[in-house]
C-alpha positions in Angstrom: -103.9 -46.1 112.0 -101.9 -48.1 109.8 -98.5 -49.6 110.6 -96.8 -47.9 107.9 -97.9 -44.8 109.9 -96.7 -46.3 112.9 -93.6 -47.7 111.2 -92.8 -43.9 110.2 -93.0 -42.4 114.1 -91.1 -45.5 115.7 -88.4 -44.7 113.1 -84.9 -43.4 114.2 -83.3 -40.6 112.3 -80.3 -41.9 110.8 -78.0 -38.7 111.2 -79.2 -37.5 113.9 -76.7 -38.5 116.2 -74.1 -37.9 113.5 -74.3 -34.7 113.6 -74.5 -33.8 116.9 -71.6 -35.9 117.2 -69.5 -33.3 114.2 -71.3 -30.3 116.1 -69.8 -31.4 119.4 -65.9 -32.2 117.9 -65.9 -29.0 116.0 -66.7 -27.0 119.1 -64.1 -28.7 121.1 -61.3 -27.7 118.2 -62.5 -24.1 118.6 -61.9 -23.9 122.1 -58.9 -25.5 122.2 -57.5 -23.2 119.5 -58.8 -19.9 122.1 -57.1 -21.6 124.6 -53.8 -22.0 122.8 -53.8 -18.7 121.4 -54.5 -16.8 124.6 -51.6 -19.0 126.0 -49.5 -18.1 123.6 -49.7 -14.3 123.6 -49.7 -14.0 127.2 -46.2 -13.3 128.6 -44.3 -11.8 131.9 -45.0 -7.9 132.3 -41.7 -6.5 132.2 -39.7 -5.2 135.4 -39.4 -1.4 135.8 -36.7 0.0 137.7 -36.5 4.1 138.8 -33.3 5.4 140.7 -34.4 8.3 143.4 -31.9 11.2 143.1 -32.0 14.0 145.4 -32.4 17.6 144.3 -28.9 19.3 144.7 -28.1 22.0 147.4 -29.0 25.7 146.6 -25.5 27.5 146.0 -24.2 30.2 149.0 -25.0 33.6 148.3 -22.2 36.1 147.0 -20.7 37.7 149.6 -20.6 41.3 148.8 -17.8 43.5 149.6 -17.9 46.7 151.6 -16.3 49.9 148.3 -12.9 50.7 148.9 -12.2 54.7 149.1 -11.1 55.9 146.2 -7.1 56.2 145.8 -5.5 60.1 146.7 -4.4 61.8 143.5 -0.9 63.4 144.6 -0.2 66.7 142.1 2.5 65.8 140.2 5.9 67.2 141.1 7.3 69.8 138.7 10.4 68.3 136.4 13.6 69.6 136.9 15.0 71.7 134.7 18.3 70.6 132.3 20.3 73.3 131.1 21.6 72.7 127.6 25.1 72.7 127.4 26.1 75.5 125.1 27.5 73.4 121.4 30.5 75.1 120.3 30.7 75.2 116.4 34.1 74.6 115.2 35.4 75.7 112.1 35.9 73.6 108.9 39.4 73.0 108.1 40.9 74.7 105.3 40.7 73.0 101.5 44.1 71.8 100.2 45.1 74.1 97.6 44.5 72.0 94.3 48.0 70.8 93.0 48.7 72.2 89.5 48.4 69.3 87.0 51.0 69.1 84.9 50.5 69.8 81.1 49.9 66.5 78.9 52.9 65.9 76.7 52.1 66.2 72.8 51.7 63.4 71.2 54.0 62.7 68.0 51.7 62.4 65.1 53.2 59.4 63.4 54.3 60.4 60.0 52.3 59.4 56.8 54.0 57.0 54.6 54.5 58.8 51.2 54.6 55.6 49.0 51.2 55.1 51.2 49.8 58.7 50.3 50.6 58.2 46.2 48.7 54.7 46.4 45.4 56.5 48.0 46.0 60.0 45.8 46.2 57.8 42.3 43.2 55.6 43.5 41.0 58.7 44.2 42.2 59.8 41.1 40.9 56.5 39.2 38.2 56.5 41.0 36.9 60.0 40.1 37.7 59.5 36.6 35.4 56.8 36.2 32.8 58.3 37.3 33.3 61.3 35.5 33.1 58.6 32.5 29.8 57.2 34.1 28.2 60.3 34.0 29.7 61.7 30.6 27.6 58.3 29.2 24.4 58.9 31.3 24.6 62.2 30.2 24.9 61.2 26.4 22.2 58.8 26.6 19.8 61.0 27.6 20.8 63.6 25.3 20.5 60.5 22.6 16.9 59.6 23.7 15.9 63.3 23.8 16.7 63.9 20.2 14.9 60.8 19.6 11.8 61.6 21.1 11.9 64.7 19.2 13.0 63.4 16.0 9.9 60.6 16.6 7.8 63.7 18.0 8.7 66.0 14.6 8.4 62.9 12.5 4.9 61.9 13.9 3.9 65.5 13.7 4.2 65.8 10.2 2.6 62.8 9.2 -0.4 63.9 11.4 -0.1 67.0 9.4 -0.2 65.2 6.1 -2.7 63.4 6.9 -4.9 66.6 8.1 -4.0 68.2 5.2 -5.4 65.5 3.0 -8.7 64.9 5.0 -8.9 69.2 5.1 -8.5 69.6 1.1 -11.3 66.7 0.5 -13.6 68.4 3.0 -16.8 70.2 1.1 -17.1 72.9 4.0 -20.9 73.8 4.4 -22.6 77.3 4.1 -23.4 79.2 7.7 -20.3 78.3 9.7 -19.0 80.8 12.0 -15.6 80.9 13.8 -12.9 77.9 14.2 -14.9 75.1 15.6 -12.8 71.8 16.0 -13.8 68.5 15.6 -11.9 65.6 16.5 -12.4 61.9 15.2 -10.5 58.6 16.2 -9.5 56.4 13.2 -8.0 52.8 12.9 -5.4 52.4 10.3 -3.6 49.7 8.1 0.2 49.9 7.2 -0.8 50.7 4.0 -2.7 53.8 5.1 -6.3 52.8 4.6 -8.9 53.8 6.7 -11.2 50.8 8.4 -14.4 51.3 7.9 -16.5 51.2 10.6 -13.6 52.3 12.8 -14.2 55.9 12.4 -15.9 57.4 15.6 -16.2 61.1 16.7 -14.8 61.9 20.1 -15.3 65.4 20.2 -17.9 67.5 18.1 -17.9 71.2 17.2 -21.2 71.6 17.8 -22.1 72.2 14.1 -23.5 68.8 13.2 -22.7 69.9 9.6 -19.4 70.8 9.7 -18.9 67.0 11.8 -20.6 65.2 8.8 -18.6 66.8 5.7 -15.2 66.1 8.3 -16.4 62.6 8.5 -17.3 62.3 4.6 -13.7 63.6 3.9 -11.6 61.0 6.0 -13.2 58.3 4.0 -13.4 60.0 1.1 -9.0 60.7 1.8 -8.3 56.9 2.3 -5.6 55.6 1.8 -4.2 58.0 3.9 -0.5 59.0 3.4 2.3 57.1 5.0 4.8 58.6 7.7 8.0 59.0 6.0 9.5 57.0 9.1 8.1 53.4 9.3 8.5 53.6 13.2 6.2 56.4 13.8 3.5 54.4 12.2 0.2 53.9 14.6 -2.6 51.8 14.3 -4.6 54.2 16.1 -4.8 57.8 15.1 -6.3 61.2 16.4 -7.6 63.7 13.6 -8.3 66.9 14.9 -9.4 69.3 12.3 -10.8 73.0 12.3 -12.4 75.5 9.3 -9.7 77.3 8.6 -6.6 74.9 9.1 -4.7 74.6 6.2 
């Protein structure tokens, strides 16, 4: 064999010893941490005490009681009898006679004063003669505007007449017609009595188209119309009514 060889088997293994050494100390520190531990949880069991109580006497039994007889029921004893004393009913006294009032007295009726009752006499007299006035003047006034209104009424009537009789003369009436037929036509005037054209519009027809047409024809044909002879009557607006035989 060589001595390298033998070198090689005589040699020591370095750490070896090392760690057995590490081994051992880390064992030791394992046991001595199982040792502290089990140390340190183990304590004193704790003391237990029990009190003994006795179980209480039974109660006595309930003395039971012999049933009395039941009580005598005595009838009862009839009442005694009370005798109503007998009420006597006295009579009212008499009324007192009423004592005759005695008759009132008569006033004296002061007497009127007569400068008093000429004061009130003359002012019922003034007083009635003013309204006698009052109604003499309401009474004239109306008879005023009544003769007005029919002065205006007779006045418009026979310018409205006029005027019909001027449309009525101009009027060529056609062949065929039978009865009175009326037609009636709404006109717009001027002061001077002309006719507007255009204005002219049939409100009301006779039922004879022919007779409307010539009534029509003669309005226009009649302008300017005549004037009312009072200016105040005058309308802007007229109604023309006009029938065959209208004159």
């Amino acid at each position: 064999m060589s001595a390298e060889a033998l070198d090689y088997r005589n040699r020591r293994e370095p750490a070896l010893a090392r760690s057995f050494l590490l081994a051992l100390a880390v064992h030791a520190i394992l046991v001595a941490v199982m040792y502290v531990g089990v140390r340190w949880q183990s304590h004193r069991p704790d003391t237990v005490t029990v009190e003994r109580w006795e179980a209480p006497a039974p109660p006595p039994p309930p003395v039971v009681e012999a049933p009395k007889p039941p009580p005598k029921v005595e009838p009862p004893k009839p009442e005694p009898k009370v005798e109503k004393p007998q009420i006597v009913e006295k009579a009212p006294p008499p009324k007192p006679k009423p004592k005759p009032e005695p008759n009132p007295k008569p006033e004296a009726k002061p007497k009127p004063d007569p400068k008093f009752l000429r004061q009130m006499q003359e002012e019922a007299a003034r007083e009635q003669a003013a309204l006698e006035q009052q109604t003499r003047a309401r009474e004239a006034r109306e008879a005023k505007a009544r003769a007005a209104a029919a002065a205006s009424k007779k006045a418009l009537d026979e310018w409205v007449g006029k005027i019909r009789a001027s449309v009525r003369s101009r009027v060529i009436e056609p062949p065929g017609i039978t009865g009175n037929p009326e037609v009636v036509f709404f006109v717009a005037l001027l002061p001077s009595g002309d006719v507007l054209r255009g204005s002219i519009r049939m409100t009301k027809s006779s039922g004879n188209k022919a007779w409307d047409m010539a009534v029509e024809r003669a309005i226009l044909a009649a302008s300017p119309l005549p004037k009312p002879d009072q200016p105040s009557v005058f309308q802007r607006e007229l109604e023309l009514r006009v029938r065959p035989k209208d004159q």
